[in-house]
mmCIF file as gemmi writes it, N, C-alpha and C atoms, coordinates in Angstrom:
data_model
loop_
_atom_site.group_PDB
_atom_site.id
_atom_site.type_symbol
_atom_site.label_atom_id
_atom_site.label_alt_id
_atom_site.label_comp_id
_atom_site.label_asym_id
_atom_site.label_entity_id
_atom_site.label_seq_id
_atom_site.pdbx_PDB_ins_code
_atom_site.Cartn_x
_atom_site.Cartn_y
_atom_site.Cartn_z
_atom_site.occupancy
_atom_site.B_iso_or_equiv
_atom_site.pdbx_formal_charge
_atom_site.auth_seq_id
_atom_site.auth_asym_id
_atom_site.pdbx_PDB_model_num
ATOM 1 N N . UNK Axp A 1 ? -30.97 -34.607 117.954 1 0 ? 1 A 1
ATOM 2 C CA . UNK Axp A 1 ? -31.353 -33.865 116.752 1 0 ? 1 A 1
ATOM 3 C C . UNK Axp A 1 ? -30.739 -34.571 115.534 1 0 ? 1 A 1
ATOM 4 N N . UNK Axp A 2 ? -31.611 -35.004 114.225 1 0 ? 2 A 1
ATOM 5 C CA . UNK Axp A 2 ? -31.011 -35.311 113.209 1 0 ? 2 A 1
ATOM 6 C C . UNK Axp A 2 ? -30.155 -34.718 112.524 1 0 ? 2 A 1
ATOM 7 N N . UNK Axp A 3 ? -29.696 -34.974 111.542 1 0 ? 3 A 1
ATOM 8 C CA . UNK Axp A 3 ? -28.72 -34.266 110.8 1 0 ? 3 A 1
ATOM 9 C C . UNK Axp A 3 ? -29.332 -33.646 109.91 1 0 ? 3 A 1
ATOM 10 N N . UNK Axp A 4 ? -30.398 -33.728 109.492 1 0 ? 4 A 1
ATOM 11 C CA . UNK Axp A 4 ? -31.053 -33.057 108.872 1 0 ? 4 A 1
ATOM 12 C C . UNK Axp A 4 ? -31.947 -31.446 109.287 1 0 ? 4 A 1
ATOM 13 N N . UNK Axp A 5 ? -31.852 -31.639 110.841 1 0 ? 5 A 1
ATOM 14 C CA . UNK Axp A 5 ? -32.386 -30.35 111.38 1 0 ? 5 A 1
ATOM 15 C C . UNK Axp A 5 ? -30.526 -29.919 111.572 1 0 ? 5 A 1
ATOM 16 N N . UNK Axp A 6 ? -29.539 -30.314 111.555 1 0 ? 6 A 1
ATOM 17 C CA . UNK Axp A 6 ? -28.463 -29.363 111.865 1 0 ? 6 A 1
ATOM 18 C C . UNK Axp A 6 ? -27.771 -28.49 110.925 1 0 ? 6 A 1
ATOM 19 N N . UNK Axp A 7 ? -28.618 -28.818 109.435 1 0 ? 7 A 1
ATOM 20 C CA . UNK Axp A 7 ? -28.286 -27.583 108.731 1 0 ? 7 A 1
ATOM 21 C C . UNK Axp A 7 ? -29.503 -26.481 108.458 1 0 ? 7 A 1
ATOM 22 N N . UNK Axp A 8 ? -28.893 -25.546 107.389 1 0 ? 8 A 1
ATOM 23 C CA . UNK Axp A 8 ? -29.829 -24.367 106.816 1 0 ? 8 A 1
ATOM 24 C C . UNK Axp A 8 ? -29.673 -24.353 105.602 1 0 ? 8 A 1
ATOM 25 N N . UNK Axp A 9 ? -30.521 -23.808 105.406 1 0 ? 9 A 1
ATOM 26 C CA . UNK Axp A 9 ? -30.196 -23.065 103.874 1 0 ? 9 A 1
ATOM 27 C C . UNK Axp A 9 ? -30.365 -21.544 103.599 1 0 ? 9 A 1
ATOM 28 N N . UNK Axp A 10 ? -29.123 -21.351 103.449 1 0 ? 10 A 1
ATOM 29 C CA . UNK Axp A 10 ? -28.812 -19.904 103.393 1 0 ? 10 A 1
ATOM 30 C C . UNK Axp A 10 ? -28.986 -19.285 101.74 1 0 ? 10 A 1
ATOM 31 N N . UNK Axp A 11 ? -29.854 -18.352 101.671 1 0 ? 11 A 1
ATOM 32 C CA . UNK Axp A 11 ? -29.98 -17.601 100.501 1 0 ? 11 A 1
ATOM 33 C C . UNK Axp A 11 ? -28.969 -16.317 100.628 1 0 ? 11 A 1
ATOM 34 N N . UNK Axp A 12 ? -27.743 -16.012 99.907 1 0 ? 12 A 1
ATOM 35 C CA . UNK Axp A 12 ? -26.826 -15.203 100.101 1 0 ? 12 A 1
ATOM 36 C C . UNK Axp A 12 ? -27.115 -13.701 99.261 1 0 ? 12 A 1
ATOM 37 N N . UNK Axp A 13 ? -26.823 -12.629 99.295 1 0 ? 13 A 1
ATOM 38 C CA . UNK Axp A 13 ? -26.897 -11.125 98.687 1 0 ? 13 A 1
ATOM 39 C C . UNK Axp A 13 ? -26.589 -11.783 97.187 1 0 ? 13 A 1
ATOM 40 N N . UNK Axp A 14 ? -25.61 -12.531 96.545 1 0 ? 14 A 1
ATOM 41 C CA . UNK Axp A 14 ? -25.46 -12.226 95.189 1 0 ? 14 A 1
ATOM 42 C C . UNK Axp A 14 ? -26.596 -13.288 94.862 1 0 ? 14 A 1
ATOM 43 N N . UNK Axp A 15 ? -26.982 -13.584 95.597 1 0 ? 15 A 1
ATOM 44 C CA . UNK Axp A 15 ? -28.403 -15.088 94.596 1 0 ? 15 A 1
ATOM 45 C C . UNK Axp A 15 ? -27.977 -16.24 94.577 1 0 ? 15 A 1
ATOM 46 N N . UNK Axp A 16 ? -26.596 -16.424 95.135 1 0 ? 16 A 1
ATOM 47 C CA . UNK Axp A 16 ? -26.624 -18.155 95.598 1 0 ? 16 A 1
ATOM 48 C C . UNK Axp A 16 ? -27.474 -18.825 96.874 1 0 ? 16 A 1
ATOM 49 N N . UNK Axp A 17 ? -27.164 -19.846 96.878 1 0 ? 17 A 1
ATOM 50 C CA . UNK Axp A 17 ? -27.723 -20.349 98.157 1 0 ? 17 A 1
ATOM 51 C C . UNK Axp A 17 ? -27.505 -21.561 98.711 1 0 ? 17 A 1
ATOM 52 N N . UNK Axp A 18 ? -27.316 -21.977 99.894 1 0 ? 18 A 1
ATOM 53 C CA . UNK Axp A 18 ? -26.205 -22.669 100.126 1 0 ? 18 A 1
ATOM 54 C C . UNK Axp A 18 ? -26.781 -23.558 101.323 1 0 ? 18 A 1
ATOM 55 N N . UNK Axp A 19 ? -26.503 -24.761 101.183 1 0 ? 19 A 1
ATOM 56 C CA . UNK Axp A 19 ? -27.13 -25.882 102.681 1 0 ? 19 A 1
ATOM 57 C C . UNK Axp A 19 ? -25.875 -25.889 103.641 1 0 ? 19 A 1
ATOM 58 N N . UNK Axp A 20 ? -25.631 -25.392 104.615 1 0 ? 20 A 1
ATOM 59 C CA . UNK Axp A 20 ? -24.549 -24.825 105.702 1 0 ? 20 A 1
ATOM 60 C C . UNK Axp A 20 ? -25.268 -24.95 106.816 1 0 ? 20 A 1
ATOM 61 N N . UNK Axp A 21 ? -24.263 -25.826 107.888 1 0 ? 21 A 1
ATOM 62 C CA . UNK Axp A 21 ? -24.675 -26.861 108.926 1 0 ? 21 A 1
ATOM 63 C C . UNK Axp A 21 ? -24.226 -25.54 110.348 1 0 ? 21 A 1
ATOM 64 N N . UNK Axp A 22 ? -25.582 -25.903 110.85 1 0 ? 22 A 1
ATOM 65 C CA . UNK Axp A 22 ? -25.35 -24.762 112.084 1 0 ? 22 A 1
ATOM 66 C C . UNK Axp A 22 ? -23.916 -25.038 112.736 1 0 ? 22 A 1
ATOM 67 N N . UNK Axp A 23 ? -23.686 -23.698 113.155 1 0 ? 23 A 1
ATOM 68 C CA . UNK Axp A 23 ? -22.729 -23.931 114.062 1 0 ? 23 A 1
ATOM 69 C C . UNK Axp A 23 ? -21.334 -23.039 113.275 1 0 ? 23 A 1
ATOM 70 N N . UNK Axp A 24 ? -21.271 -23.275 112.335 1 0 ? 24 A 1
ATOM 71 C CA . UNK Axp A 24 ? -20.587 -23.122 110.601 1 0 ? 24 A 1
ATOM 72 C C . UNK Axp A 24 ? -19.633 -21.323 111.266 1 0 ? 24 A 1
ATOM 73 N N . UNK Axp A 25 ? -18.376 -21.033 111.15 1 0 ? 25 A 1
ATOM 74 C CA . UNK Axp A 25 ? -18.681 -19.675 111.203 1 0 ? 25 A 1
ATOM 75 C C . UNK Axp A 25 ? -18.936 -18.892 109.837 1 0 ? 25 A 1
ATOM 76 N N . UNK Axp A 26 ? -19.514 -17.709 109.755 1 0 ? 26 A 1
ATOM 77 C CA . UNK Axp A 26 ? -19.835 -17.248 109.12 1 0 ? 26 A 1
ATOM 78 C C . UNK Axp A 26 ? -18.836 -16.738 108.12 1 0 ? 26 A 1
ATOM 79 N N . UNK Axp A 27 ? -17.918 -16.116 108.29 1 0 ? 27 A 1
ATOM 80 C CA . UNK Axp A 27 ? -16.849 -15.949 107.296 1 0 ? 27 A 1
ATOM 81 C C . UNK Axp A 27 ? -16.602 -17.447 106.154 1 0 ? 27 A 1
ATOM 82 N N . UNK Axp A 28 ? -16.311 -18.446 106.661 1 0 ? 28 A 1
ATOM 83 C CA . UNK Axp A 28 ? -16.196 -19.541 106.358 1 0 ? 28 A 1
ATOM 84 C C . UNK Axp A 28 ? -17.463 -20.097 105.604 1 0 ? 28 A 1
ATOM 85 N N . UNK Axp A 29 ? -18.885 -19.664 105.805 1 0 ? 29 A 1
ATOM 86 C CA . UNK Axp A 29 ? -19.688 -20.151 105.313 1 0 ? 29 A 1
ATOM 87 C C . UNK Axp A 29 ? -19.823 -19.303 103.884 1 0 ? 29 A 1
ATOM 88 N N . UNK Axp A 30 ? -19.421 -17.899 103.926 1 0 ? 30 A 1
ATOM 89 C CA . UNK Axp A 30 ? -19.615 -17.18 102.993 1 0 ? 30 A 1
ATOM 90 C C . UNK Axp A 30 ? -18.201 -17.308 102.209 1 0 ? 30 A 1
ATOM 91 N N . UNK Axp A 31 ? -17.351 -18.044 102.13 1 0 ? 31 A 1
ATOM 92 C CA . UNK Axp A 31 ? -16.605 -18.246 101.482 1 0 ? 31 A 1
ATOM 93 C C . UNK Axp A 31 ? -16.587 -19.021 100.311 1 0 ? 31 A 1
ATOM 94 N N . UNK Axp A 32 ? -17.418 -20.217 101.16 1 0 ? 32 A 1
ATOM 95 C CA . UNK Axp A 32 ? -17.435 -21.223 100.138 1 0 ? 32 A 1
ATOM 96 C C . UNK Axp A 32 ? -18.694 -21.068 99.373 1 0 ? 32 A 1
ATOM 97 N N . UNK Axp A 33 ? -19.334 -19.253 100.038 1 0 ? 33 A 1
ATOM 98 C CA . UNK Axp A 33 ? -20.593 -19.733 98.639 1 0 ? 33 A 1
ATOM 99 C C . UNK Axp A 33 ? -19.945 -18.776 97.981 1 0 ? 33 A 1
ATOM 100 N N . UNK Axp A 34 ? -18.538 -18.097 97.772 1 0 ? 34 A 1
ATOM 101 C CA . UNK Axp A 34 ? -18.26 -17.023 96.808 1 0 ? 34 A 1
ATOM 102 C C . UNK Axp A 34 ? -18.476 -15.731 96.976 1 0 ? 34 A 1
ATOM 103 N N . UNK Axp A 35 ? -18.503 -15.319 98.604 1 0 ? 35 A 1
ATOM 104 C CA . UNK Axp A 35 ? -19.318 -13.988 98.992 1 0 ? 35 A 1
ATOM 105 C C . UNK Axp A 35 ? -17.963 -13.601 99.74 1 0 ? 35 A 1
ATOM 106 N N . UNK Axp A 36 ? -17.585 -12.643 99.562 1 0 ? 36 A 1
ATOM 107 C CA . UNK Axp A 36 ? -16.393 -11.827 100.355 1 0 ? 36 A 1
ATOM 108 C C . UNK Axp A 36 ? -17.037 -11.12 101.198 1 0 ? 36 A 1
ATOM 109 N N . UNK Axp A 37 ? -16.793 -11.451 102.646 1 0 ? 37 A 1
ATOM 110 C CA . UNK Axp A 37 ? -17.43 -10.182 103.33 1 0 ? 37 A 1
ATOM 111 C C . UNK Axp A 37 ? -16.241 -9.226 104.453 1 0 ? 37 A 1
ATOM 112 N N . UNK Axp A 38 ? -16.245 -8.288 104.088 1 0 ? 38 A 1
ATOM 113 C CA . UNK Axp A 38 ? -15.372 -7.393 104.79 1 0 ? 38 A 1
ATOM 114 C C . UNK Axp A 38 ? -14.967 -7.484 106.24 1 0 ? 38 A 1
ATOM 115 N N . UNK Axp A 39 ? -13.555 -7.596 106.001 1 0 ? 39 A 1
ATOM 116 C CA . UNK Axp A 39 ? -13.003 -7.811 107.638 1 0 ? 39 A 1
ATOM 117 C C . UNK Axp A 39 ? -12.261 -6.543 108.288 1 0 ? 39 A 1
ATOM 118 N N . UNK Axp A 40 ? -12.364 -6.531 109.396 1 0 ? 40 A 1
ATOM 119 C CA . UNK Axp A 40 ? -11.176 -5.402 109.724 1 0 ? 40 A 1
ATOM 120 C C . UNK Axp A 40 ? -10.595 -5.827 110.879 1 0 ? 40 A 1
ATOM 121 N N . UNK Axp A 41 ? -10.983 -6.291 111.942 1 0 ? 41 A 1
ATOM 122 C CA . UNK Axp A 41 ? -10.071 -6.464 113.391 1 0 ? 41 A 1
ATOM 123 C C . UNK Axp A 41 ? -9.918 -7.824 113.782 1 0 ? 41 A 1
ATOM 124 N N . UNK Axp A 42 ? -11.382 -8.623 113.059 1 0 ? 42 A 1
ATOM 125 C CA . UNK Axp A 42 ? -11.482 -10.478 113.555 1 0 ? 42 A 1
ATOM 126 C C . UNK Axp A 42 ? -11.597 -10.824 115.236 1 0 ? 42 A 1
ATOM 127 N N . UNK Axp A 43 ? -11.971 -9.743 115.343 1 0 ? 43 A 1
ATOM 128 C CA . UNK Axp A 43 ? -12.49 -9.552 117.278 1 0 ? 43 A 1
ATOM 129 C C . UNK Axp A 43 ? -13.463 -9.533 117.409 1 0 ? 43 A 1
ATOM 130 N N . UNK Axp A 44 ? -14.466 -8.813 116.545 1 0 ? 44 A 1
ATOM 131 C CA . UNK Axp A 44 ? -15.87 -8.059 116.511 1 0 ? 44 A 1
ATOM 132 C C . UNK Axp A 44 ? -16.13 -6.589 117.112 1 0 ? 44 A 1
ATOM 133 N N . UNK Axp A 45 ? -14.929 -6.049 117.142 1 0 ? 45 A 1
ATOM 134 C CA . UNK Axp A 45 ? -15.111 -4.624 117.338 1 0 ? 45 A 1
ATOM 135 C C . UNK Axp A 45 ? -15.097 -3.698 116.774 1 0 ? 45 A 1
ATOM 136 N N . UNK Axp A 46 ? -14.708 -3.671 115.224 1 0 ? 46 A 1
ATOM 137 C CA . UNK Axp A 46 ? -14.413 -2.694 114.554 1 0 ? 46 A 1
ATOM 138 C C . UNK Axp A 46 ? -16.172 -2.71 113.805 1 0 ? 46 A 1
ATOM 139 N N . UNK Axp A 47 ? -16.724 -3.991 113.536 1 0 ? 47 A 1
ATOM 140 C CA . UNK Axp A 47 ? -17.921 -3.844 112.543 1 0 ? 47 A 1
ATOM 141 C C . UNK Axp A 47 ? -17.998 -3.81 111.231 1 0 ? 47 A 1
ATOM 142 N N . UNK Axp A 48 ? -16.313 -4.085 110.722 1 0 ? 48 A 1
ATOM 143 C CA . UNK Axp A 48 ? -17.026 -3.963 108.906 1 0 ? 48 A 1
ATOM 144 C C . UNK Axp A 48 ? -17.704 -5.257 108.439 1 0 ? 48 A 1
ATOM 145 N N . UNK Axp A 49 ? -17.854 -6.577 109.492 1 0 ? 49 A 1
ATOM 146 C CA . UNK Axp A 49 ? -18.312 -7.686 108.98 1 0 ? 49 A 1
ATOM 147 C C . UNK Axp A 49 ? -19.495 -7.843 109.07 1 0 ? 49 A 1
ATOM 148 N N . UNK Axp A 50 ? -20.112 -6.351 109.354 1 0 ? 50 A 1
ATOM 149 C CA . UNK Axp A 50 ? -21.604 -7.052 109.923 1 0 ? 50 A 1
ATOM 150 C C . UNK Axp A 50 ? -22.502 -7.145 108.695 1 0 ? 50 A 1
ATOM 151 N N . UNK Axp A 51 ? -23.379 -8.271 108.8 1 0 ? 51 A 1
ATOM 152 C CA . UNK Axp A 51 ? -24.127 -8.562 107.807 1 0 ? 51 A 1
ATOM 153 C C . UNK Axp A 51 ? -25.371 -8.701 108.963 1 0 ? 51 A 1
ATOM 154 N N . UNK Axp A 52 ? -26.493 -8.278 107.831 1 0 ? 52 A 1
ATOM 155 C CA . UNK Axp A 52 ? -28.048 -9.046 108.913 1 0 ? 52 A 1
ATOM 156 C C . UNK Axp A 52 ? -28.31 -10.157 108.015 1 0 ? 52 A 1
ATOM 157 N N . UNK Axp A 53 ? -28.677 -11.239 109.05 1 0 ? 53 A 1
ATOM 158 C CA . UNK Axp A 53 ? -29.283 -12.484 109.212 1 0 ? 53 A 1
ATOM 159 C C . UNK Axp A 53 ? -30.522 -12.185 109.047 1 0 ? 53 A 1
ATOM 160 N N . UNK Axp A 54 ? -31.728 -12.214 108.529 1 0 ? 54 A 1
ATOM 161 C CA . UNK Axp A 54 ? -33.641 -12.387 108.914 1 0 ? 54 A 1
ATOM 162 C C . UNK Axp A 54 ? -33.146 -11.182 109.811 1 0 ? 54 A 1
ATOM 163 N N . UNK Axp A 55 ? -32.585 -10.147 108.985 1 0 ? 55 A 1
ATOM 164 C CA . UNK Axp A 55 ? -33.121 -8.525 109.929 1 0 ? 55 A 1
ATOM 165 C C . UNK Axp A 55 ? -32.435 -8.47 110.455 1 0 ? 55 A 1
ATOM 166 N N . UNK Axp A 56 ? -31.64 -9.127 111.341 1 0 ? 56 A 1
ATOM 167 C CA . UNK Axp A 56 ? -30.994 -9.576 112.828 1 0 ? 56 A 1
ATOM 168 C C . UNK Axp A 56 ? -29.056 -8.907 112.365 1 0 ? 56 A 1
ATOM 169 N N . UNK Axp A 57 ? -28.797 -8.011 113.036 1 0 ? 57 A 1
ATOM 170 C CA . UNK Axp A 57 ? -26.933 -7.801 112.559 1 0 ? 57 A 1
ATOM 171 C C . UNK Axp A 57 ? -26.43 -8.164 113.643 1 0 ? 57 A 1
ATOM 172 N N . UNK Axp A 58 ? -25.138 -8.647 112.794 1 0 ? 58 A 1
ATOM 173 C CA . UNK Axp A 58 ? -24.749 -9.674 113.792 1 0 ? 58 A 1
ATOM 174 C C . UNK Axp A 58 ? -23.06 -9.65 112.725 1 0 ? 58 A 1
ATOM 175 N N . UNK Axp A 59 ? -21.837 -9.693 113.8 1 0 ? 59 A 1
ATOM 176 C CA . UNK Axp A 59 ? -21.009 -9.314 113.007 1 0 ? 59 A 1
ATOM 177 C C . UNK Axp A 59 ? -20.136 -10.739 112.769 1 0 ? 59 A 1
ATOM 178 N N . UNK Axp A 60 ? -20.047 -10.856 111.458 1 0 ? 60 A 1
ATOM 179 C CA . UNK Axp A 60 ? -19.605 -12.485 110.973 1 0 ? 60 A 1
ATOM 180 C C . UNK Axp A 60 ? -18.172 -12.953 111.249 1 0 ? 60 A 1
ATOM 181 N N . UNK Axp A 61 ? -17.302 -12.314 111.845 1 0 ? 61 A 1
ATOM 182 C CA . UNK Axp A 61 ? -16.052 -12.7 112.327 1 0 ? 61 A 1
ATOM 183 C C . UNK Axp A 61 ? -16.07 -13.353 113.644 1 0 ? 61 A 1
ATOM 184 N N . UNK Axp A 62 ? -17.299 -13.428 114.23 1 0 ? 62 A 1
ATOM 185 C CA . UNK Axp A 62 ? -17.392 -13.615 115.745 1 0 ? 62 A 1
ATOM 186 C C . UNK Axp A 62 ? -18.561 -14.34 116.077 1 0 ? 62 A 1
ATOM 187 N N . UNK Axp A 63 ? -19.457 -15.085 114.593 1 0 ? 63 A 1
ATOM 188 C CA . UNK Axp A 63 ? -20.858 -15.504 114.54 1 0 ? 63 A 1
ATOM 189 C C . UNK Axp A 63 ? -20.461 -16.359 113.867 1 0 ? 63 A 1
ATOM 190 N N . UNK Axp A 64 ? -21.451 -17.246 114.165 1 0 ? 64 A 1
ATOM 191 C CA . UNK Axp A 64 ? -21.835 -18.607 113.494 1 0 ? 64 A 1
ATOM 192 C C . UNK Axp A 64 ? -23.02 -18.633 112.844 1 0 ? 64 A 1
ATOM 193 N N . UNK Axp A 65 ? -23.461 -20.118 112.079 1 0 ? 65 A 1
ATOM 194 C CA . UNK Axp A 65 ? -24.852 -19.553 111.648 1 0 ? 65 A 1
ATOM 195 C C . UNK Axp A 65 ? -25.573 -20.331 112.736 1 0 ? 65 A 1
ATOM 196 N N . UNK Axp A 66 ? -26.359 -19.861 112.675 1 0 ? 66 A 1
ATOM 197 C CA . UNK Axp A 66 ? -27.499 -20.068 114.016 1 0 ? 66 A 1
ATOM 198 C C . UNK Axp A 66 ? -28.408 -21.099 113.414 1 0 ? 66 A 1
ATOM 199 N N . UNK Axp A 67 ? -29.333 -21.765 113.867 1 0 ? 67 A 1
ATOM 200 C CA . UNK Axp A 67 ? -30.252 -22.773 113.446 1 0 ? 67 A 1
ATOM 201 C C . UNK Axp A 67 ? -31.62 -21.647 113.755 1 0 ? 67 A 1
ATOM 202 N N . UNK Axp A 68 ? -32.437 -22.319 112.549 1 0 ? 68 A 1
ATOM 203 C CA . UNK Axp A 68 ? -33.586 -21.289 112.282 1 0 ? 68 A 1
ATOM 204 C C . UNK Axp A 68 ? -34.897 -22.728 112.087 1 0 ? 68 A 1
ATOM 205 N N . UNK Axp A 69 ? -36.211 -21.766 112.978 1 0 ? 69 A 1
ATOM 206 C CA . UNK Axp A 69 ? -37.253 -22.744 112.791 1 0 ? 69 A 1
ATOM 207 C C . UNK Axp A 69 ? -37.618 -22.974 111.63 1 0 ? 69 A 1
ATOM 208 N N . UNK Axp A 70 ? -37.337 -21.895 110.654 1 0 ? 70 A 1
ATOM 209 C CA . UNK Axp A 70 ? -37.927 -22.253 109.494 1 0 ? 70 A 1
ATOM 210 C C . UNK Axp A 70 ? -36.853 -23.051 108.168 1 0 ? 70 A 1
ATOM 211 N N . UNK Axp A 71 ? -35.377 -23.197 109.111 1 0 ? 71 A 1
ATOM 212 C CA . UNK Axp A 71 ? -34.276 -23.709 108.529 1 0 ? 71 A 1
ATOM 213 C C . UNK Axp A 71 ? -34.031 -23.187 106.733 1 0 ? 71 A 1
ATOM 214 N N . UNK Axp A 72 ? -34.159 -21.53 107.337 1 0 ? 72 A 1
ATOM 215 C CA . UNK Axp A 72 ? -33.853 -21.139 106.347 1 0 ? 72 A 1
ATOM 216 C C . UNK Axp A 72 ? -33.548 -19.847 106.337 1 0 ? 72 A 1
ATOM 217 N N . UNK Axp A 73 ? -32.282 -19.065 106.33 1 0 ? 73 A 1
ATOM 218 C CA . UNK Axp A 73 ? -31.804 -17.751 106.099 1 0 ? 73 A 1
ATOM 219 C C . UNK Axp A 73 ? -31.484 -16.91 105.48 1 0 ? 73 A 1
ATOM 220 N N . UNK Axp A 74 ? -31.543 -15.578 105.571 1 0 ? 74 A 1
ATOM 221 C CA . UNK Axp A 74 ? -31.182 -14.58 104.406 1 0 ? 74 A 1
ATOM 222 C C . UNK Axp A 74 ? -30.196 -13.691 104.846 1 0 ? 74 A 1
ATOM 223 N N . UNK Axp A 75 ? -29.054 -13.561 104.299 1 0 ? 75 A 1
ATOM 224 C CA . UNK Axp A 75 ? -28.28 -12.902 104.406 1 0 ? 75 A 1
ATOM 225 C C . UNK Axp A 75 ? -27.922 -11.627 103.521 1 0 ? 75 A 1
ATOM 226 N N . UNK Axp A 76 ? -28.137 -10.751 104.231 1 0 ? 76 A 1
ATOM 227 C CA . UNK Axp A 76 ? -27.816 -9.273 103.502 1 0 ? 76 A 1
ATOM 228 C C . UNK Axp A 76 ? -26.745 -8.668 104.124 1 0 ? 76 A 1
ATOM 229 N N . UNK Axp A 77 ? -25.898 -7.481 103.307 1 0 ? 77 A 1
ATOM 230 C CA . UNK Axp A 77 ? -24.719 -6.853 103.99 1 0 ? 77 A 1
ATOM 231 C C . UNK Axp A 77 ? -25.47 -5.666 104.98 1 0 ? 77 A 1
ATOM 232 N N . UNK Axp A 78 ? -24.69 -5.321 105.681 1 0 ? 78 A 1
ATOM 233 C CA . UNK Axp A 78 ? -25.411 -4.25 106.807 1 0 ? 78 A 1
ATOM 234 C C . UNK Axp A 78 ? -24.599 -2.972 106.329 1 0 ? 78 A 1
ATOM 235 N N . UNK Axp A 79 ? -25.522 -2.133 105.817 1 0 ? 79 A 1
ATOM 236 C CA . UNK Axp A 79 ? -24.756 -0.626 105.344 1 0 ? 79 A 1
ATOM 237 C C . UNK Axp A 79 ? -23.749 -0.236 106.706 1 0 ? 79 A 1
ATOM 238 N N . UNK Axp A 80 ? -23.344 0.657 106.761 1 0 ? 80 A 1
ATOM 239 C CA . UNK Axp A 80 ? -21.951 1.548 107.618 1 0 ? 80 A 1
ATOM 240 C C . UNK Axp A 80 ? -21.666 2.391 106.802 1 0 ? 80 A 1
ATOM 241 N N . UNK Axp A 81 ? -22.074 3.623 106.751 1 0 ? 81 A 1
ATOM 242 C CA . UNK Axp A 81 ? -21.612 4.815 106.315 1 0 ? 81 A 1
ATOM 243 C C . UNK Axp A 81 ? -20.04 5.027 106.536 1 0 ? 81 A 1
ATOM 244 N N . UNK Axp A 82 ? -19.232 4.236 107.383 1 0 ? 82 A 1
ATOM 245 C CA . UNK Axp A 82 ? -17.89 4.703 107.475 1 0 ? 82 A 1
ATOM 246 C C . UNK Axp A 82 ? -17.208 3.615 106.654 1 0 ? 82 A 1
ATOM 247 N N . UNK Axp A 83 ? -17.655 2.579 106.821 1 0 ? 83 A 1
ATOM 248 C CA . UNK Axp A 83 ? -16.96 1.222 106.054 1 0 ? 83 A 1
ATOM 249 C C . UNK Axp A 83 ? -17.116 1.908 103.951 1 0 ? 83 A 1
């Protein structure tokens, strides 16, 4: 696989958007685009990190970014009424 299929481009909740190479974890990817996303345990059990991917929740302390056919993602925060 080229290096050119091993990244994405991630469109983030505040309107940046960012070329981030699969594999990337997610905390880490949303760092460097300026996006704080809520932590609580760094296990993946508690859930305040979950964000959806293209719909998909998936909790970012314990995720990477995934490679997409259309090499391109959207990231939104995932409501939690308790968070």
């Amino acid at each position: 696989m080229s290096t050119t299929t091993r990244k994405v481009h991630v469109l983030w909740p505040n309107g940046h958007q960012t070329i981030e190479s699969i594999g990337t974890d997610w905390l880490q990817a949303a760092a460097d685009a300026g996006i704080a996303i809520p932590t609580g345990c760094l296990g993946g059990s508690c859930g305040a990190c979950e964000i959806e991917v293209n719909g998909k929740v998936v909790r970012a302390c314990i995720s990477t970014v995934p490679p997409s056919k259309s090499r391109q993602l959207t990231v939104e925060f995932a409501t939690d009424p308790y968070w």
